[in-house]
C-alpha positions as CSV (number, residue, x, y, z in Angstrom):
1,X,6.1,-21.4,-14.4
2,X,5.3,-22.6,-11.1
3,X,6.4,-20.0,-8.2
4,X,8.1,-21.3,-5.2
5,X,5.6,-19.9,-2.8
6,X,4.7,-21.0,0.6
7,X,2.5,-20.1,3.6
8,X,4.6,-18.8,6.9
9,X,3.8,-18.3,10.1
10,X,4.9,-15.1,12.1
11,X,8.3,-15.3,13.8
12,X,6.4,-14.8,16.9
13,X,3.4,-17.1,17.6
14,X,-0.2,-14.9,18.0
15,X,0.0,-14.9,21.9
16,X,3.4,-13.8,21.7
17,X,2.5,-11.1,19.3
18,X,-0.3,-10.1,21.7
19,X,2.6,-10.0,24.7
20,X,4.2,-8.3,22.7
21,X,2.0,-5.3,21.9
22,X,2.2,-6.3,18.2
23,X,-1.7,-6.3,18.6
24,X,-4.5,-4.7,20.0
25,X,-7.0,-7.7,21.7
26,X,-9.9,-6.4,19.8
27,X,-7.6,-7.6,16.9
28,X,-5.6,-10.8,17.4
29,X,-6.6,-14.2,16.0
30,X,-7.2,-16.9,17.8
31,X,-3.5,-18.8,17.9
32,X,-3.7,-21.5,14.8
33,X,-6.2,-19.6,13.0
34,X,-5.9,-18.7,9.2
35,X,-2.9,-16.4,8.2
36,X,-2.1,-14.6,4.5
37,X,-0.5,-16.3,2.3
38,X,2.7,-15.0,2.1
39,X,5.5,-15.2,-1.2
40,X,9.1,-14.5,-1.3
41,X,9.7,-12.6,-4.2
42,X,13.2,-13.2,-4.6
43,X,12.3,-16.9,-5.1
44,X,9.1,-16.8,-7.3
45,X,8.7,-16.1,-10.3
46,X,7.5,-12.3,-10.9
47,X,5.9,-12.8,-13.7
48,X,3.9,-15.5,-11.8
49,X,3.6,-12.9,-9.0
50,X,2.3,-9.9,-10.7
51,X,-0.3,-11.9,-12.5
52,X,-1.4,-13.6,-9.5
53,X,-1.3,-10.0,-7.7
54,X,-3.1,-8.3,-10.3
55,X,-5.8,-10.8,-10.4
56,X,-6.3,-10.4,-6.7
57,X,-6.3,-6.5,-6.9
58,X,-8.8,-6.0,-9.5
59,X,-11.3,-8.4,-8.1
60,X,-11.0,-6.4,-5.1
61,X,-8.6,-7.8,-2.7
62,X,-5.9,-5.9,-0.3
63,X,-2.5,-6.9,-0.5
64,X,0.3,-6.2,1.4
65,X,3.1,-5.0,-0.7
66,X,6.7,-3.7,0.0
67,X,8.3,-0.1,-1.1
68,X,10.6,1.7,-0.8
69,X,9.9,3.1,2.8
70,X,7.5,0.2,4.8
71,X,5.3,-2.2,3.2
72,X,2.1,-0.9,2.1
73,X,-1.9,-2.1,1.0
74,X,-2.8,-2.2,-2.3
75,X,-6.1,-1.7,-3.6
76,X,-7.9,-0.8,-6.2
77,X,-8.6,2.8,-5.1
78,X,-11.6,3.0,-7.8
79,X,-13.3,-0.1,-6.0
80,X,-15.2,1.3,-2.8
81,X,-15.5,-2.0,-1.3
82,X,-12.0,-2.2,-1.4
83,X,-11.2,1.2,0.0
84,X,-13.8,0.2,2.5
85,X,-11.5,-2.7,3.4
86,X,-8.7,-1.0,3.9
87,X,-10.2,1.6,6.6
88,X,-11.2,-1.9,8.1
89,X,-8.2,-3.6,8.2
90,X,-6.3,-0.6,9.2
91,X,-8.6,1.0,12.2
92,X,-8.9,3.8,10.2
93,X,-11.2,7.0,10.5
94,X,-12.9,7.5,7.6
95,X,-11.5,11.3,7.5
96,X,-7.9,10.4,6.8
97,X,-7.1,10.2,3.3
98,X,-5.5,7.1,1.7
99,X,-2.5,8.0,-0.6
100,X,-2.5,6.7,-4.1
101,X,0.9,4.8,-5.7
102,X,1.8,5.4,-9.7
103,X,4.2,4.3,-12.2
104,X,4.7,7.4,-14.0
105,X,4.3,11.7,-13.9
106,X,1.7,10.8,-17.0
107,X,-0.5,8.6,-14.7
108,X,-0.2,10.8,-11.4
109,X,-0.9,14.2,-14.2
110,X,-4.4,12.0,-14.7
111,X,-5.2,11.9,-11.3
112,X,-4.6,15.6,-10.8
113,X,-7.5,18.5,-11.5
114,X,-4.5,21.1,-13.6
115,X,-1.4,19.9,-11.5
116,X,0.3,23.3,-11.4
117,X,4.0,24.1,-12.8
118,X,5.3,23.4,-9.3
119,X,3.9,19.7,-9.5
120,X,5.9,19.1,-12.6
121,X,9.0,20.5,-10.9
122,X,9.3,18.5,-8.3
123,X,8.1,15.5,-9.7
124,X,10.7,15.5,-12.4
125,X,13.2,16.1,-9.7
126,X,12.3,13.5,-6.9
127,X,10.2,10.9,-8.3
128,X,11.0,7.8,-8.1
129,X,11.3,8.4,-4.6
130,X,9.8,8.9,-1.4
131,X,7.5,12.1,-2.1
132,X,4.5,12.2,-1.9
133,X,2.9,15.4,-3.5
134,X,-0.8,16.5,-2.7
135,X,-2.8,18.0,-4.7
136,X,-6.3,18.9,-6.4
137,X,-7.7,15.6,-7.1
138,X,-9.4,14.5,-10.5
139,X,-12.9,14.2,-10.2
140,X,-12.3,10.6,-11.3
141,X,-11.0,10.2,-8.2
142,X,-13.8,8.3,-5.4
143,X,-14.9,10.7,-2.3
144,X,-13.9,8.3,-0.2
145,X,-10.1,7.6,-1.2
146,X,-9.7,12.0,-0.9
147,X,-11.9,11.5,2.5
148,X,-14.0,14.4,0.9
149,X,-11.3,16.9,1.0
150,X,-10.5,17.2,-2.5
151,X,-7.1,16.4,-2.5
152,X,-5.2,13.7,-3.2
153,X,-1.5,12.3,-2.6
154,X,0.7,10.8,-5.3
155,X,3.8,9.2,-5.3
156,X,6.2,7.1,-7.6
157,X,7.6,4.9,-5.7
158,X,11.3,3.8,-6.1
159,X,10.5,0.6,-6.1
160,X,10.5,-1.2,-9.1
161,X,8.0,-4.4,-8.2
162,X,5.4,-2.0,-6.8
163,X,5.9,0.3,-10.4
164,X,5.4,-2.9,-12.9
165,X,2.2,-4.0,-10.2
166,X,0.9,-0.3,-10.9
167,X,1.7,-0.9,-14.7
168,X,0.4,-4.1,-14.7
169,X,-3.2,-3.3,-13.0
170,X,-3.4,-0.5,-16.0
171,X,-4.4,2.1,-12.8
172,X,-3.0,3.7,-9.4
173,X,-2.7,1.7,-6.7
174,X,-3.6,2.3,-2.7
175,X,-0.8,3.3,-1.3
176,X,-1.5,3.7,2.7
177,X,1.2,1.4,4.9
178,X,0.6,-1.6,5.6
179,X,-0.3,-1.3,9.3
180,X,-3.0,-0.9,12.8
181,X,-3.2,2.6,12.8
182,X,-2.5,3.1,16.0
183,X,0.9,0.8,15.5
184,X,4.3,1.3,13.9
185,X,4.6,1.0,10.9
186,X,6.1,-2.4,9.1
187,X,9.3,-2.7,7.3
188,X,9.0,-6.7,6.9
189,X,6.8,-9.0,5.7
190,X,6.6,-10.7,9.5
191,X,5.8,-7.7,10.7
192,X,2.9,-7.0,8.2
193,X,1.8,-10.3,9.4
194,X,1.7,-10.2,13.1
195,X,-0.3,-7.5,12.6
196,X,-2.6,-8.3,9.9
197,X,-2.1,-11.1,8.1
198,X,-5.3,-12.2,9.3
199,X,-6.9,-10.3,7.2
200,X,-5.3,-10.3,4.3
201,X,-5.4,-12.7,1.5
202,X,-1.2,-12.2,0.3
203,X,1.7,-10.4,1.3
204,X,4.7,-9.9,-0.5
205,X,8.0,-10.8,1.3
206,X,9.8,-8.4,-0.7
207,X,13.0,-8.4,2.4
208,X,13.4,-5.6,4.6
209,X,12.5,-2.6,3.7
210,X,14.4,0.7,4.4
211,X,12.1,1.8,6.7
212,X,13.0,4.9,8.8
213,X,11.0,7.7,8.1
214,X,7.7,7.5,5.5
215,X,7.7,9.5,2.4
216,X,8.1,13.5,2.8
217,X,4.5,14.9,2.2
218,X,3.9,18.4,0.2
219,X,1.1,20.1,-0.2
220,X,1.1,22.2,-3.5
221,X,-1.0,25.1,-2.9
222,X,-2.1,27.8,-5.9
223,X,-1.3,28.0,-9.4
224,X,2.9,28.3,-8.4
């Protein structure tokens, strides 16, 4: 089927965005120049959309994406060009880990070097939701994505788009928000694209998000 998708423009134009604040001046595009192309989800088809997203993720692209607390970029987190990207298109220091995004306690189990009983606990008790649990990371897992620490944060997302995307790609997906670092962070797809949309090749206008506060981060220490 043929989705019903278009390219937008922000609701601001890029100089207002720059009045704004909504970018840094190393950042902004030249007003006119080429933008991400952005579809609605609620009137494409998402079977069109995943295998148009998936296509793009696993040749390496970064896509914005929305969850269940802002939108977020997904990656491929076992592509280091991509995770390179993202650090790009972010601002990022290399020493800040990105978080990874799964479908299932199964996948995130893979990712983990002997989750302890702890991990299961709370998994079983909050996912899907806005947890993200940090822990030993598999050795599977690229230095780059753990920023050499070791560690690695996993969430299952309530949000059932992003969880068929991670199903779909057959692997965990990037799941650092879809922002400047040194800017808030973006609960709508306009947002996502007054401040990046520059850069990136889609973003999926999945509404407004719930926004608030990002996912409560624990650190699982010891064999508890």
């Amino acid at each position: 089927a043929t989705a019903a998708h278009r390219k937008t423009y922000c609701v601001l134009d890029r100089m207002e965005c720059l009045c704004y604040g909504l970018f840094p001046s190393s950042h902004a595009a030249s007003p006119g120049g080429s933008m991400a192309e952005i579809l609605k989800l609620e009137t494409s088809s998402l079977e069109y959309v995943l295998q148009y997203t998936v296509r793009l993720v696993v040749s390496g692209k970064v896509v914005a994406v929305p969850t269940d607390t802002f939108y977020g970029l997904a990656a491929d987190p076992f592509n280091l060009a991509a995770v390179s990207e993202i650090f790009r298109i972010k601002g990022r220091s290399a020493d800040r880990p990105i978080p990874l995004l799964v479908d299932s306690i199964d996948r995130a189990t893979d990712l983990a070097l002997e989750p302890p009983k702890l991990f299961y606990t709370l998994a079983q008790k909050f996912w899907p939701g806005a947890l993200t649990l940090v822990v030993p990371a598999s050795r599977q897992i690229p230095l780059k994505v753990t920023a050499n620490t070791g560690k690695v944060g996993l969430r299952w997302p309530l949000a059932p788009f992003v969880v068929d995307l991670v199903a779909a790609a057959g692997r965990p997906l990037t799941g650092t928000s879809a922002n400047l670092s040194d800017m808030e962070s973006c609960s709508t797809a306009d947002e996502v694209d007054c401040q990046i949309g520059d850069v990136l090749p889609l973003i999926l206008d999945g509404g407004l998000t719930r926004g608030g506060l990002p996912s409560t981060v624990v650190e699982i220490m010891g064999e508890t």
